[in-house]
C-alpha positions as CSV (number, residue, x, y, z in Angstrom):
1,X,24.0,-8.4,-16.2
2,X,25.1,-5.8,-14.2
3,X,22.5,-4.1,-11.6
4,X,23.4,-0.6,-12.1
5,X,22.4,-0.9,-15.9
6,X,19.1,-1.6,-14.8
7,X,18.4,0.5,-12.3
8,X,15.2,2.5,-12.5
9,X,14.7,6.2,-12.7
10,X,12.1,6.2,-10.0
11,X,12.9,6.5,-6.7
12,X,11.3,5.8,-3.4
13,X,12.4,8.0,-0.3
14,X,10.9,8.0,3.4
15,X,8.7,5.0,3.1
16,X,7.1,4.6,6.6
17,X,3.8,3.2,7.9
18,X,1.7,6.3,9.1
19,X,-0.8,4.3,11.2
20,X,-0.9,0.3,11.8
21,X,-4.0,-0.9,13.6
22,X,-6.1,-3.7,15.0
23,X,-9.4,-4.3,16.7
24,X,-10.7,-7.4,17.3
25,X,-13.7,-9.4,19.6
26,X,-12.2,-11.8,22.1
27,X,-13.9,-14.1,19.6
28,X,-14.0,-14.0,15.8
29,X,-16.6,-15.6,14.2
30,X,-16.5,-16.9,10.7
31,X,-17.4,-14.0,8.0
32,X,-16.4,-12.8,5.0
33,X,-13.9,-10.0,4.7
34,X,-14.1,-7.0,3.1
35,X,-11.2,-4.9,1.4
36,X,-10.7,-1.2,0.5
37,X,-7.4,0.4,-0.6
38,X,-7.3,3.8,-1.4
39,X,-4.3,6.2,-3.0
40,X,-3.7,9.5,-2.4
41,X,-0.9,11.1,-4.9
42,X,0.1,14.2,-4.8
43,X,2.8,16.4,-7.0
44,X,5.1,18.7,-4.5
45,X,6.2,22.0,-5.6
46,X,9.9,20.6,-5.8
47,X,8.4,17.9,-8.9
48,X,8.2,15.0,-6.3
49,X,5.2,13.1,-5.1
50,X,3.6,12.1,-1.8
51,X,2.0,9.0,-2.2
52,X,0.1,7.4,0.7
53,X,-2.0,4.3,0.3
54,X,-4.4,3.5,2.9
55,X,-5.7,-0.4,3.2
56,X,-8.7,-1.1,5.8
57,X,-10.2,-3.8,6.2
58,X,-13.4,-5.4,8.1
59,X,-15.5,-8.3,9.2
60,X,-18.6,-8.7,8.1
61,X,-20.0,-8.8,11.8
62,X,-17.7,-5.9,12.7
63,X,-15.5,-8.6,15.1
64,X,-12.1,-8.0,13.1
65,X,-10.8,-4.2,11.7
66,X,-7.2,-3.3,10.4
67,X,-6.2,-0.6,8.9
68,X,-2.8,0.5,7.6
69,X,-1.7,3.3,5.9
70,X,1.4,3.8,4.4
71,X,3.7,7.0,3.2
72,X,6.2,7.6,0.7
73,X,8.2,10.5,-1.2
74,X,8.8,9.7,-4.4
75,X,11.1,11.2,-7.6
76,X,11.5,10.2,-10.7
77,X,13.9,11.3,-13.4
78,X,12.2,12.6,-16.9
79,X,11.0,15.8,-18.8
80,X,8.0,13.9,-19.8
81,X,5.4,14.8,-17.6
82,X,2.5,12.6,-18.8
83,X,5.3,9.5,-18.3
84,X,5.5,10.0,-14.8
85,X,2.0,11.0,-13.9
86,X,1.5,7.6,-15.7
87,X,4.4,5.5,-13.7
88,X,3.6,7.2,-10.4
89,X,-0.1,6.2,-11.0
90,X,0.8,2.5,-11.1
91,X,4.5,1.6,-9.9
92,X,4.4,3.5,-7.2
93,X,1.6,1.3,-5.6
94,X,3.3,-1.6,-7.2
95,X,6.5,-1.0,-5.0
96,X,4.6,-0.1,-1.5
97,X,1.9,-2.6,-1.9
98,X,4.2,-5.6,-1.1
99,X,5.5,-3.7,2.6
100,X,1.5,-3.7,3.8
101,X,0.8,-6.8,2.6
102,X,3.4,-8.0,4.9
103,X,2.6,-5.6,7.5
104,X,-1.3,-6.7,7.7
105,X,0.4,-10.4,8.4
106,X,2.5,-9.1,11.1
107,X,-0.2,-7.4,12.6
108,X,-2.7,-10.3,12.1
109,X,-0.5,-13.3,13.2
110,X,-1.8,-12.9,17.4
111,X,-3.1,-16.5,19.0
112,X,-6.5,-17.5,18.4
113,X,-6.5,-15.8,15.5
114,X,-6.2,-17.2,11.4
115,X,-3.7,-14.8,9.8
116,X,-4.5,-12.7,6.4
117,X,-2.5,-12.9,3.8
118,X,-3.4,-10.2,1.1
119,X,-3.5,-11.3,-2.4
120,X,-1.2,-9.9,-4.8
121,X,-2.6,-6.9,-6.6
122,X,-2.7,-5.6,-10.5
123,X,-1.6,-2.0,-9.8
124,X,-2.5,-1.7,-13.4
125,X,-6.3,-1.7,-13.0
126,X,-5.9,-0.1,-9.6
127,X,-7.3,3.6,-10.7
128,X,-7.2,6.9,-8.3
129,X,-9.7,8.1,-6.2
């Protein structure tokens, strides 16, 4: 089939990561995680959206934090407002959620230290703020 056919009327624009950070103990001790992941949408005057999505994470015994937060402009093609409030509530996080998943490996791959991998998400129980 041909790609063009199928190409969506959403669009993503400018992703980029607005902060990427870790702190850890010379030592990490074995703990449980925690996870928090936050959205922030908002509608533009020009009918776009600024999404950011903010992902932090911490040890238990406060030895390990990350947090990344990620931004991106996003447009989408309709005359039916409650359609896109409803698609940029869920596939918006659905297409940046795979970039800090990586980008929480990336930053957590460092020696002496066991790398997280993020789960994959269901963006469709994932409600705003």
């Amino acid at each position: 089939m041909d790609i063009n056919k199928m190409k969506s009327d959403l669009r993503m624009e400018n992703f980029h990561f607005v902060e990427c950070s870790v702190s850890r103990s010379a030592i990490i001790e074995n703990g449980s995680l925690s996870f928090d992941l936050n959205k922030e949408i908002n509608e533009l005057e020009n009918g776009d959206y600024s999404v950011v999505l903010t992902l932090t994470i911490h040890k238990e015994n406060n030895d390990l934090n990350v947090r990344v937060v990620a931004a991106a402009m996003f447009s989408m093609d309709s005359d039916d407002v409650e359609l896109i409030r409803s698609i940029m509530e869920t596939n918006t996080v659905a297409i940046m959620f795979p970039f800090i998943r990586s980008q929480v490996s990336l930053l957590t791959t460092q020696p002496g230290m066991i790398p997280i991998v993020l789960p994959p998400i269901n963006t469709a129980k994932f409600k705003s703020n």
